[in-house]
ZADO-1210 file (C-alpha; in nm, 4 decimals, padded with zeros to 6 digits):
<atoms>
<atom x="-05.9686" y="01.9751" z="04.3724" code="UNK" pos="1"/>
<atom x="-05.8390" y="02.2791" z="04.5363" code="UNK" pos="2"/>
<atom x="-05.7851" y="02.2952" z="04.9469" code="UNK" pos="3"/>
<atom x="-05.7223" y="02.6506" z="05.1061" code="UNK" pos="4"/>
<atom x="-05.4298" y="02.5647" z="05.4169" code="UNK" pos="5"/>
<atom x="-05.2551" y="02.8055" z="05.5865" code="UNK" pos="6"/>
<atom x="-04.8633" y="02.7063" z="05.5464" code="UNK" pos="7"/>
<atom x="-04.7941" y="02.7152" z="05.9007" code="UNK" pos="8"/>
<atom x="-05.0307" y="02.4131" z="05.9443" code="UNK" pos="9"/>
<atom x="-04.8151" y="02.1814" z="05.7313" code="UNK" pos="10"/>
<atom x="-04.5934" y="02.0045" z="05.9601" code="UNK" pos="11"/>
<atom x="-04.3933" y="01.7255" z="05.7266" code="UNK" pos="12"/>
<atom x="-04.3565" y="01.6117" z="05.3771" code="UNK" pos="13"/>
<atom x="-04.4524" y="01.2233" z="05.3498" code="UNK" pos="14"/>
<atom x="-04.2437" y="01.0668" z="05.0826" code="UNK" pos="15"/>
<atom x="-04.4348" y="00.6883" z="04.9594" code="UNK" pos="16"/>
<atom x="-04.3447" y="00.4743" z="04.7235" code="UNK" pos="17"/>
<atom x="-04.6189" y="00.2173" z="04.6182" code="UNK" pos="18"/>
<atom x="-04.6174" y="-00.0572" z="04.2920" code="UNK" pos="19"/>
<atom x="-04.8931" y="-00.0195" z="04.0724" code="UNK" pos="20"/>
<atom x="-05.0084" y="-00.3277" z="03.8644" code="UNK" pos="21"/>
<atom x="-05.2485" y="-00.3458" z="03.5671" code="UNK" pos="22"/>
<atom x="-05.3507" y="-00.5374" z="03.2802" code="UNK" pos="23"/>
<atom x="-04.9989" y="-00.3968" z="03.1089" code="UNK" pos="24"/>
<atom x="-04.7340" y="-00.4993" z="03.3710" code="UNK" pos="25"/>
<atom x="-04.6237" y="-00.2843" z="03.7010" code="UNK" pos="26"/>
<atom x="-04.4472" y="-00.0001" z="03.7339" code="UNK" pos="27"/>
<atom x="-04.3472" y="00.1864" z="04.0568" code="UNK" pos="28"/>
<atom x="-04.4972" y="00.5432" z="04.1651" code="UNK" pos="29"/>
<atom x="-04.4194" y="00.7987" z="04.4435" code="UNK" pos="30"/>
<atom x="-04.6487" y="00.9697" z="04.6079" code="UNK" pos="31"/>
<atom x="-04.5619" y="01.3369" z="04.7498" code="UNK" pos="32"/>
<atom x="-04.7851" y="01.4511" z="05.0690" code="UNK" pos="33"/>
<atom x="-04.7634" y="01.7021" z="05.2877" code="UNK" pos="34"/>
<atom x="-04.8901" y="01.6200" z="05.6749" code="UNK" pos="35"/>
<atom x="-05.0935" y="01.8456" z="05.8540" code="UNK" pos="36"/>
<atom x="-05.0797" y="01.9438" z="06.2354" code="UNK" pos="37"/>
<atom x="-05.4358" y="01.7846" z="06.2922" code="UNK" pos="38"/>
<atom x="-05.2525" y="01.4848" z="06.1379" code="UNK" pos="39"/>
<atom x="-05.4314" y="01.5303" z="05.7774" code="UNK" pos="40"/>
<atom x="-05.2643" y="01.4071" z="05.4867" code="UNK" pos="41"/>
<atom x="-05.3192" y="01.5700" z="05.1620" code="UNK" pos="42"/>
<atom x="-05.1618" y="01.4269" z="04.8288" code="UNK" pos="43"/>
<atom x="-04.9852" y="01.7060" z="04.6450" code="UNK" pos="44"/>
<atom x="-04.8292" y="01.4856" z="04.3293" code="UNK" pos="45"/>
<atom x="-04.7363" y="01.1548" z="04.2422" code="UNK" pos="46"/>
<atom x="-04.4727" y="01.0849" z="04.0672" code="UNK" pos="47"/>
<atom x="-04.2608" y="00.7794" z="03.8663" code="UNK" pos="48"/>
<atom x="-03.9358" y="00.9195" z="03.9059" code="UNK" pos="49"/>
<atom x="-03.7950" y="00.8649" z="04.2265" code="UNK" pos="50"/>
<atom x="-03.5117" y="01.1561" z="04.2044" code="UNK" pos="51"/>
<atom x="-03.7281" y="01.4098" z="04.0718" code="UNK" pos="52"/>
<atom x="-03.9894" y="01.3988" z="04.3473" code="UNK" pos="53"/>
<atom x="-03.7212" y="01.3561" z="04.6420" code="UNK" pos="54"/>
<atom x="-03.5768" y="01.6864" z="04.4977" code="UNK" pos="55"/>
<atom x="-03.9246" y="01.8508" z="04.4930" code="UNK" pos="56"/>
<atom x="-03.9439" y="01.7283" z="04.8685" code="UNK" pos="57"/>
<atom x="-03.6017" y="01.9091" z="04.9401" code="UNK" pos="58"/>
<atom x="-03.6908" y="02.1865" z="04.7809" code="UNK" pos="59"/>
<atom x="-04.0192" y="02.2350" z="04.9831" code="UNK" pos="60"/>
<atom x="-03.8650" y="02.1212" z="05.3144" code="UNK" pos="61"/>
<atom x="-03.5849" y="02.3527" z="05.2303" code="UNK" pos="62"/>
<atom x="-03.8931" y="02.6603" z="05.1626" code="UNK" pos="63"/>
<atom x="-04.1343" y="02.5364" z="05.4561" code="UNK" pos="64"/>
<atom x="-03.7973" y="02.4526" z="05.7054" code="UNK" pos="65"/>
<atom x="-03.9673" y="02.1026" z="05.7916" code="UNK" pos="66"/>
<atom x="-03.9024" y="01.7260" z="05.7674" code="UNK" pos="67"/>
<atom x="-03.9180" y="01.4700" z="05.4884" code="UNK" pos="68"/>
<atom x="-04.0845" y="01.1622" z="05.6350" code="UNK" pos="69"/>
<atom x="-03.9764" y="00.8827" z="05.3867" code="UNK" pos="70"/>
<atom x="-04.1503" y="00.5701" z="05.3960" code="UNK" pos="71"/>
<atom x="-03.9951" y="00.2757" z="05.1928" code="UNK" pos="72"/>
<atom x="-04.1613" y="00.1510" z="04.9007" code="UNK" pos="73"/>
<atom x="-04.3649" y="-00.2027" z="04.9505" code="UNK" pos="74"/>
<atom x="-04.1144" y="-00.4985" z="04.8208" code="UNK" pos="75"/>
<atom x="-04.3850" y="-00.7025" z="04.6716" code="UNK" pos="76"/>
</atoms>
């Protein structure tokens, strides 16, 4: 699915860690979203390695010169 947005409506990166059980086990994922100013939240990528996507947040807070919001994974 492809959403037009205007950059300047992106306010924050949301950093979530979730993890995700099936019939094989569990594994973690992180999710990668970027925040809206109408408080939208649109997933951009999710990810299983946990230093790769916080550098891809960096790199777009760094380009978009806004915040990383990062939520701590659930501990169950």
């Amino acid at each position: 699915m492809s959403v037009d947005i205007s950059l300047k409506t992106i306010v924050a990166i949301q950093l979530i860690g979730e993890t995700i059980s099936d019939e094989d086990g569990s594994f973690k994922s992180f999710e990668l979203n970027i925040i809206l100013n109408n408080a939208e939240r649109l997933n951009v990528m999710d990810h299983s390695n946990l230093r790769g996507i916080i550098n891809d947040a960096e790199t777009l807070s760094e380009f978009l010169n806004i915040p990383i919001w990062h939520a701590e994974s659930n501990k169950t």
